[in-house]
C-alpha positions as CSV (number, residue, x, y, z in Angstrom):
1,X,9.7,29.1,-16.4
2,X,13.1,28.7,-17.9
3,X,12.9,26.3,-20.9
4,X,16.1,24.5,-20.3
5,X,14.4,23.9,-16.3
6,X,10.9,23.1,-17.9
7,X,12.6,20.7,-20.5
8,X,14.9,18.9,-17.8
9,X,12.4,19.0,-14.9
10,X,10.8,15.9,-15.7
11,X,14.6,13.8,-15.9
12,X,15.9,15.4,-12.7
13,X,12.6,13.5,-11.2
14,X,13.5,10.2,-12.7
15,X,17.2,10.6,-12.2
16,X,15.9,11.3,-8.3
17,X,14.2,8.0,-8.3
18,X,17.0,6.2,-10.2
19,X,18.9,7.2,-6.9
20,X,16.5,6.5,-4.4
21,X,16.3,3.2,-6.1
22,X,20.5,2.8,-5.4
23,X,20.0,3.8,-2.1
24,X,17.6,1.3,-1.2
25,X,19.5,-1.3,-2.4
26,X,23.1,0.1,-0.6
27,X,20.5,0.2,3.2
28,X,19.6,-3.9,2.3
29,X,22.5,-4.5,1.8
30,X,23.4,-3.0,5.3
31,X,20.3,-4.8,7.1
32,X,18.1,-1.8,7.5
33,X,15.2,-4.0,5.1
34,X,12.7,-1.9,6.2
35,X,13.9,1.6,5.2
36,X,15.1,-0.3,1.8
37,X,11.0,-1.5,1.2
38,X,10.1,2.6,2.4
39,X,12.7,3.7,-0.4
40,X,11.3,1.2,-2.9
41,X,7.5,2.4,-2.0
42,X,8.6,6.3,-2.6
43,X,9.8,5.8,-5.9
44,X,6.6,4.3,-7.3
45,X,5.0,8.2,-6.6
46,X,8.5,9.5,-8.3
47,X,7.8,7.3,-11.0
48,X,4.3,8.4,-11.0
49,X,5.3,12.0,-11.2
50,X,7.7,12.3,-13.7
51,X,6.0,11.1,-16.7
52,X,2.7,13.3,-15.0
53,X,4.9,16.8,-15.4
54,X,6.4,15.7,-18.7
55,X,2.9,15.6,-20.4
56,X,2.0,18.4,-17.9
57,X,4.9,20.6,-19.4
58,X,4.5,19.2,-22.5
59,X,8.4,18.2,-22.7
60,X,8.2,14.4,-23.6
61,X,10.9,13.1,-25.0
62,X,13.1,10.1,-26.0
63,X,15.9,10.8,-23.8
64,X,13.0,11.2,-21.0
65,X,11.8,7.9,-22.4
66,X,14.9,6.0,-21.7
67,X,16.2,7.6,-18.6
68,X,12.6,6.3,-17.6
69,X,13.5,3.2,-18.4
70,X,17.1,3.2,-16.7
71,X,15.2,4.5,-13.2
72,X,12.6,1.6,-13.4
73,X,15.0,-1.0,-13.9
74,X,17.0,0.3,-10.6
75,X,14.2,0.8,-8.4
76,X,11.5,-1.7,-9.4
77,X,13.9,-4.0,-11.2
78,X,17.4,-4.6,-9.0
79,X,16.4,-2.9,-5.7
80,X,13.1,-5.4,-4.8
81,X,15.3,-8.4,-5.9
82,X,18.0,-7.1,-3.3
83,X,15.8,-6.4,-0.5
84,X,14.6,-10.3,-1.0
85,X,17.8,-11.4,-1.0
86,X,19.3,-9.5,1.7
87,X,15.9,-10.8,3.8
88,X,16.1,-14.0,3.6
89,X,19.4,-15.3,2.1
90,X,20.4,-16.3,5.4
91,X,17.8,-18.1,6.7
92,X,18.0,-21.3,7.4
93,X,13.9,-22.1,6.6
94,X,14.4,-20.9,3.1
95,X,16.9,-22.6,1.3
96,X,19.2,-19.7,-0.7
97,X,19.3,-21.4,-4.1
98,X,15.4,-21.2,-4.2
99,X,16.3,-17.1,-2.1
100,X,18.8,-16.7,-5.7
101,X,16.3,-18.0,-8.6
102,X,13.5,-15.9,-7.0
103,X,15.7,-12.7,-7.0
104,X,17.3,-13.3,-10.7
105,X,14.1,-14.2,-12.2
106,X,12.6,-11.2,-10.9
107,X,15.6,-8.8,-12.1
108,X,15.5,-10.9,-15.4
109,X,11.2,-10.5,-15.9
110,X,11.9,-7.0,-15.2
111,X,14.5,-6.5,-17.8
112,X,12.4,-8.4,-20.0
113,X,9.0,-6.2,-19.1
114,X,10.5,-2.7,-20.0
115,X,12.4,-3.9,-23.2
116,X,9.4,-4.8,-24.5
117,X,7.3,-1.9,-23.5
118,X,10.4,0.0,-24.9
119,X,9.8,-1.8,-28.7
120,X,5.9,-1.8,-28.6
121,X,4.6,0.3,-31.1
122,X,0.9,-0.1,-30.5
123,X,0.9,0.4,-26.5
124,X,-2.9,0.5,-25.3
125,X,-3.5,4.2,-24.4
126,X,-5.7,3.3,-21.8
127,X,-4.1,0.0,-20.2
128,X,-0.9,-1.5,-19.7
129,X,0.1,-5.0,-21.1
130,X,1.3,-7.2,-18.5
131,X,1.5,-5.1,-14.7
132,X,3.8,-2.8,-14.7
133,X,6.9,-2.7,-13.1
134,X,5.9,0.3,-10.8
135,X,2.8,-1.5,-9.3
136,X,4.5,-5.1,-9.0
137,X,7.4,-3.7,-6.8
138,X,4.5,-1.4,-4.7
139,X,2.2,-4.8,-4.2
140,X,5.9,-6.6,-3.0
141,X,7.3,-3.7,-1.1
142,X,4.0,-3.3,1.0
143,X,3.8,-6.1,1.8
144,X,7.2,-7.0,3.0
145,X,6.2,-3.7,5.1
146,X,3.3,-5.6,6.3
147,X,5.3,-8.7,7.1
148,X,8.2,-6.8,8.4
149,X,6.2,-4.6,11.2
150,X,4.6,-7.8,12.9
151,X,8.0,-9.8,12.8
152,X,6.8,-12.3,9.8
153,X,9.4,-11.6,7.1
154,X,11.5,-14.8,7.9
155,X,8.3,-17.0,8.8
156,X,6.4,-15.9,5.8
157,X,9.8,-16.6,3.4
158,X,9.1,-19.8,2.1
159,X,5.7,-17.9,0.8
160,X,7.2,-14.5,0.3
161,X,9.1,-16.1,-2.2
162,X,6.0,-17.7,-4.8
163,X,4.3,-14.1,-4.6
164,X,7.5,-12.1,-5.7
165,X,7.8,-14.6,-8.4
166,X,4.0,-14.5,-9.4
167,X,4.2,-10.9,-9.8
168,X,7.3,-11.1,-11.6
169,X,5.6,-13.6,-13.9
170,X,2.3,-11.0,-14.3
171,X,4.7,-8.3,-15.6
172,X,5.5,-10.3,-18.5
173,X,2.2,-11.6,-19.1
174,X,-0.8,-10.2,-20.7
175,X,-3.4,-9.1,-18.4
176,X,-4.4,-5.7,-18.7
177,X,-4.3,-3.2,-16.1
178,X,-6.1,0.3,-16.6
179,X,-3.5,3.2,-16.4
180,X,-4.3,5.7,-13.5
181,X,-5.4,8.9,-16.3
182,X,-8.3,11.3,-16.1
183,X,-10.9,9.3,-17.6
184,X,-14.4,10.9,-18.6
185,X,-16.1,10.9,-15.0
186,X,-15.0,13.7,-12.6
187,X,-16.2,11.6,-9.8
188,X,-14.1,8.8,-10.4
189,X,-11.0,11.2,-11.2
190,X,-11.2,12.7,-7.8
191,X,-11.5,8.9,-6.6
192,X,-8.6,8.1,-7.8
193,X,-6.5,11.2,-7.3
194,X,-7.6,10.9,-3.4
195,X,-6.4,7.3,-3.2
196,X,-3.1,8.4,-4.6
197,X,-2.9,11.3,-2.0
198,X,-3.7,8.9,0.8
199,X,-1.1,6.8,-0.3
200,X,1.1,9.2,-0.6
201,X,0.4,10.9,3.0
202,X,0.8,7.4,4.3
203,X,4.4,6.6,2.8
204,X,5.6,10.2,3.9
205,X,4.7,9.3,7.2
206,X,6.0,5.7,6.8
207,X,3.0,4.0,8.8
208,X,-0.2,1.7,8.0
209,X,1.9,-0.4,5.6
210,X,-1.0,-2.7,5.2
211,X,-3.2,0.2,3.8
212,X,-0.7,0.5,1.2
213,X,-1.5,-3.3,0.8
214,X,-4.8,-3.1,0.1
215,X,-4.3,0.0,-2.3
216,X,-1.6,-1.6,-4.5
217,X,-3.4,-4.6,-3.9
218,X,-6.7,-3.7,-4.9
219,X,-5.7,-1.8,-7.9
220,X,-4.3,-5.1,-8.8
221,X,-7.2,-7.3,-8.7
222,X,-9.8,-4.7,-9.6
223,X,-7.9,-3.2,-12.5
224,X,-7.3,-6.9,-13.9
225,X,-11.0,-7.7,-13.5
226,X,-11.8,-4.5,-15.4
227,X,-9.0,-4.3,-17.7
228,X,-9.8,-7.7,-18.9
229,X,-12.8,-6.6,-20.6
230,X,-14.1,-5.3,-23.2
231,X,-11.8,-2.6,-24.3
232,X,-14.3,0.1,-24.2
233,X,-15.5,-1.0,-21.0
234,X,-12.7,1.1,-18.9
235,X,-13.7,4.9,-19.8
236,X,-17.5,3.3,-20.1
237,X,-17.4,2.3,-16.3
238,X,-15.7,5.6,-15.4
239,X,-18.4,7.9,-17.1
C-alpha cells in the first residue's frame, strides 16, 4: 500500500464523518429529521472505524488525534443538538427556551467532554471516563428513530428533552464505560464484533430503529454496571 494512502487513510475516514455530520445538520435544518438522526447513527460506525484502521495500520498520529476530535464535535456534538432543535423548536407543547438550553448545553457538555479527553494524560486503556460522545449521540439518535417511526417525536418532547440532557450530563461525568477492544476471551470478541455487524447491517438498511435502541442502550447500562467495578473486573469477566 502506498505510505502516503496508508498514513492518510485513517483522516480521509474521519474527515468523511466530519461531513456526514454537516450534512445531517444542513437535512434538519430542511425538515427531513429522520434522514438527519440516520446520518448521525452512520457516523458513530465512521467514528468507530477510523481510529480501528489507524491502530490497524499502525499510522496514529496527532494530527489524526485532532481531526478526531474536530469530526466528533460536528457529528456527535452540533449535529444531535440541531436535529433537537429543528424537532421541536416549533412546537407549541415544548416551550423553545427549555427546546434552546437543552440544545446548547448539549453542544457545550460536548465541547467540554472532548477537551478534556484531549488534556488527559492517564486515559484508562480499557474504559472511557464519562460516556463517550459517539455512544451518547447513538443512544439519542436511535431513539429519536424510534420516536420518529411511530409519530411520537412531538408528543414525547417534553421527555425527549430530560434524556438528551441526561446523556449530555453522563459525558462529562465519571462513570466508566468499557471500550469495545479485543479483550482476552475469543468468545466474547466474536460477541461483540457480531453486535457491531448487526448494527451495522441494520443502519445500512435504515430499519428496526428500536434494535439500535436496545444495542446502544444496553451497552449503556451494562457497560456502566461493569465498568463501575473493580478495575480488573472487565478483561476478568471477558476471559
Amino acid at each position: 500500500m502506498n505510505s502516503r494512502f496508508r498514513t492518510a487513510a485513517p483522516s480521509i475516514v474521519t474527515a468523511a464523518g466530519m461531513l456526514l455530520g454537516f450534512s445531517s445538520i444542513a437535512v434538519a435544518a430542511s425538515g427531513r429529521v429522520e434522514t438527519a438522526a440516520w446520518l448521525i447513527v452512520y457516523c458513530t460506525f465512521l467514528d468507530k472505524a477510523d481510529g480501528s484502521l489507524a491502530r490497524i495500520l499502525g499510522v496514529s498520529s496527532r494530527f489524526g488525534m485532532e481531526m478526531d476530535s474536530y469530526s466528533d464535535f460536528t457529528s456527535f456534538g452540533i449535529a444531535p443538538a440541531a436535529l433537537l432543535w429543528f424537532s421541536l423548536y416549533d412546537t407549541a407543547a415544548v416551550p423553545i427556551w427549555w427546546v434552546a438550553f437543552a440544545s446548547l448545553t448539549w453542544v457545550l457538555m460536548t465541547a467540554v467532554r472532548l477537551a478534556r479527553f484531549n488534556v488527559d494524560d492517564c486515559a484508562d486503556t480499557d474504559c472511557f471516563s464519562g460516556v463517550p460522545t459517539t455512544l451518547a449521540a447513538g443512544v439519542f439518535a436511535s431513539l429519536f428513530l424510534t420516536l420518529e417511526r411511530a409519530g411520537l417525536v412531538t408528543a414525547w418532547g417534553s421527555s425527549l428533552i430530560p434524556l438528551f440532557l441526561a446523556l449530555g450530563i453522563l459525558m462529562v461525568g465519571r462513570l466508566r464505560i468499557p471500550k469495545i477492544k479485543p479483550r482476552k476471551s475469543r468468545a466474547f470478541n466474536l460477541f461483540q464484533y457480531s453486535m457491531i455487524l448487526l448494527a451495522l447491517a441494520i443502519a445500512v438498511a435504515r430499519v428496526l430503529p428500536e434494535a439500535l435502541l436496545a444495542l446502544s442502550s444496553g451497552y449503556l447500562v451494562i457497560g456502566g454496571l461493569v465498568g463501575n467495578r473493580t478495575p480488573s473486573s472487565i478483561d476478568d469477566e471477558a476471559g
